[in-house]
N, C-alpha and C positions, 0 to 999 in steps of 0.2 A: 759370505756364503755359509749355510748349515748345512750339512751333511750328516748320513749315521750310515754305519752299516748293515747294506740288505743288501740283498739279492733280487736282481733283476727277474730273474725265471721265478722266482718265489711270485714276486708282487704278480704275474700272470696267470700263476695257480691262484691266488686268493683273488684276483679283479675281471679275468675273463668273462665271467658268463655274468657280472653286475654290467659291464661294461655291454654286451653283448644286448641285455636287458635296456638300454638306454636308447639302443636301435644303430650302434654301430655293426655291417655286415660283420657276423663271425671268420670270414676268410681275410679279413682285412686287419682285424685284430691278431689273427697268424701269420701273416703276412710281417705286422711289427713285429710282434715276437719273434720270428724266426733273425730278427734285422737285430734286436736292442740284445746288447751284451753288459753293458753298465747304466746303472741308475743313476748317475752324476756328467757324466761327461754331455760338454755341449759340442759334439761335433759324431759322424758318422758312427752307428755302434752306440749313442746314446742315448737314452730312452726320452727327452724329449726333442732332442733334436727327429727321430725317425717319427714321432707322432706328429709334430710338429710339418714335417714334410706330405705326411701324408694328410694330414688337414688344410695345407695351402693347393694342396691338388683339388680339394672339393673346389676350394674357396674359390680358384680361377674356372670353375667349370660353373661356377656359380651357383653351388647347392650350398648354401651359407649355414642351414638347419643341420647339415652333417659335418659340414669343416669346425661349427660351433662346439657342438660332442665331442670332435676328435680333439680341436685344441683343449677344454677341458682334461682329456685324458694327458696330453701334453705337461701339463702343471701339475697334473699328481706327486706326489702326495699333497704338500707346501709350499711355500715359496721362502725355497731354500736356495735360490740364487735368482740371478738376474732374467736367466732365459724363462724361468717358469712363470716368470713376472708379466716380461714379455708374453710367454703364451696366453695368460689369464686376460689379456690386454686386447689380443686375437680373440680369442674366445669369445669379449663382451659384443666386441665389434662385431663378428661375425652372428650375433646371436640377436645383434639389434636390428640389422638386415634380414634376418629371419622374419621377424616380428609380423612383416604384414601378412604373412601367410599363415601366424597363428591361428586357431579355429575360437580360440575367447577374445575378447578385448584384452590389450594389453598395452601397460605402460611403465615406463622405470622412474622412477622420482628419487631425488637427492633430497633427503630433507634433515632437519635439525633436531636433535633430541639432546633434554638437556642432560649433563655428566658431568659430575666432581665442579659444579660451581658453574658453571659456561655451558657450553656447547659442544655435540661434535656431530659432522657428517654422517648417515648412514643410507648409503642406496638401496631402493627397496624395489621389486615387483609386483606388479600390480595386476591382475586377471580376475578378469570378469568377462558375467556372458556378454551383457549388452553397455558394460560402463557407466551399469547406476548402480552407485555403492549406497545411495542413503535406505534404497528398500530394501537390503538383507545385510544379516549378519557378516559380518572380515572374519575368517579366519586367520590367524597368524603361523608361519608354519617361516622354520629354520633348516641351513641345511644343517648337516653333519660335519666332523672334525673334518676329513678330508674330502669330501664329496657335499659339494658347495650350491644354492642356489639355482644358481642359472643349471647346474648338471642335473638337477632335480626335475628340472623343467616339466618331465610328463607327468610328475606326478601333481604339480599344482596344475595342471591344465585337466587332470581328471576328477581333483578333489569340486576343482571350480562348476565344472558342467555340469558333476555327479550329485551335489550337495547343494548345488545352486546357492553357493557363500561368492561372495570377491577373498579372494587369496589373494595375504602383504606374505609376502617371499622375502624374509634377507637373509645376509648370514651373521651368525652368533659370535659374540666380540673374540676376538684372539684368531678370526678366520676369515677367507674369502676379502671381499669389501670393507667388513668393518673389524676398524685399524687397531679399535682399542684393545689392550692385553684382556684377556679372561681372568680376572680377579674379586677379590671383593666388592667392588663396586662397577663393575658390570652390569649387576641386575638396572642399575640407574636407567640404561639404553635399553632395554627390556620393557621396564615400565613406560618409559617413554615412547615407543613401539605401539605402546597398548593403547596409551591416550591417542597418539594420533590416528587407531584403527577406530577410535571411538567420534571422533571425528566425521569418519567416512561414511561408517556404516548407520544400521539401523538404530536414526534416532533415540527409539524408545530405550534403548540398550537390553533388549530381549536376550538370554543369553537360546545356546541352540536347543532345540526340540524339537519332540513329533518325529515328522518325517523327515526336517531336515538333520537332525543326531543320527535317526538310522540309517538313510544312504550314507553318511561321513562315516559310522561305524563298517557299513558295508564296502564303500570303495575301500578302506584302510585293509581292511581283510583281505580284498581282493589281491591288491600289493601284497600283503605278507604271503599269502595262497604262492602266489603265482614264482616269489623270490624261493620259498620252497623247495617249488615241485623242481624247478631249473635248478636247484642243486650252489646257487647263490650262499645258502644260508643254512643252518640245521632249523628247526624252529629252537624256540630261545632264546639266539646267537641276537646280536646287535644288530640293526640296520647297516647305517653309516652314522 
């Protein structure tokens, strides 16, 4: 297990209103907070155990789309021990139940890119409107150090609709799903990434323009607008 120290009520000053932004109810997210006293502990008072509970209340109520977010928030930051492991685990699960209710096409694939001589696993998602990747452009979009892929979810479900591209969704090595360390040869599964979106999409290998760079310009703005005005971020400041 890795640990460091923080501060529980800290990470809720700096993740509320991102977290809020992902479409978990605001009273629900004070609701834990009022509950979580330590960032480590896996029992009553610890920050994933109380997310963790409250994302298996969706889960038995059957809103899979919200217990998927909440676990999510469960495994914050890392996986820094077994139970966050655990949650990310919940998380996928409940997030592939989701799936038919998505408003794009969607699908997850395990595929093989190659790294340092071999191979290595990287799962990816897949969204699109109607699940024909060879007539438009892939964009490839990663998540962040701690805010990972599947947590990203709305925003490749708007980049997809908005831009009319198929979004490849993974996460970037040393994070999430894919296992390998962040290093010098990293870039290996990156490029490999690229080939196989080259694969997918628009034959001709057109890169984007016209109209479809300016709505991608547009939805992105949109996102940063809106992470803004909710007081998420200063402008300048980092995503995730």
């Amino acid at each position: 297990m890795y640990t460091y120290d923080i501060d529980a009520a800290a990470m809720f000053e700096d993740r509320t209103h991102q977290f809020e932004k992902f479409g978990i109810p605001l009273d629900e997210i004070e609701r834990v907070r009022a509950a979580v006293t330590d960032m480590w502990a896996d029992a009553p008072g610890g920050w994933v155990y109380e997310w963790s509970k409250l994302a298996k209340a969706y889960a038995d109520r059957d809103d899979h789309r919200m217990a998927s977010l909440i676990y999510g928030c469960a495994k914050f930051p890392c996986h820094a021990d077994q139970a966050r492991v655990e949650a990310m685990q919940n998380q996928l699960e409940q997030f592939e139940l989701a799936a038919k209710d998505f408003p794009v096409a969607f699908e997850r694939r395990i595929i093989a890119v190659p790294y340092r001589g071999s191979t290595v696993e990287v799962p990816i998602h897949l969204y699109s409107t109607d699940g024909d990747h060879a007539t438009r452009p892939v964009l490839i979009a990663s998540g962040g150090v701690d805010t990972w892929k599947t947590d990203i979810h709305p925003w490749w479900v708007g980049f997809t609709q908005g831009a009319g591209v198929t979004t490849l969704a993974f996460d970037h090595p040393g994070t999430g799903e894919t296992a390998i360390p962040l290093d010098e040869h990293s870039d290996e599964v990156i490029r490999g990434l690229a080939d196989y979106a080259r694969t997918l999409g628009d034959s001709r290998g057109r890169p984007l323009r016209g109209v479809v760079r300016r709505k991608l310009r547009r939805d992105v703005g949109l996102v940063r607008d809106r992470q803004c005005r909710r007081g998420s971020r200063r402008p300048g400041q980092p995503r995730v």
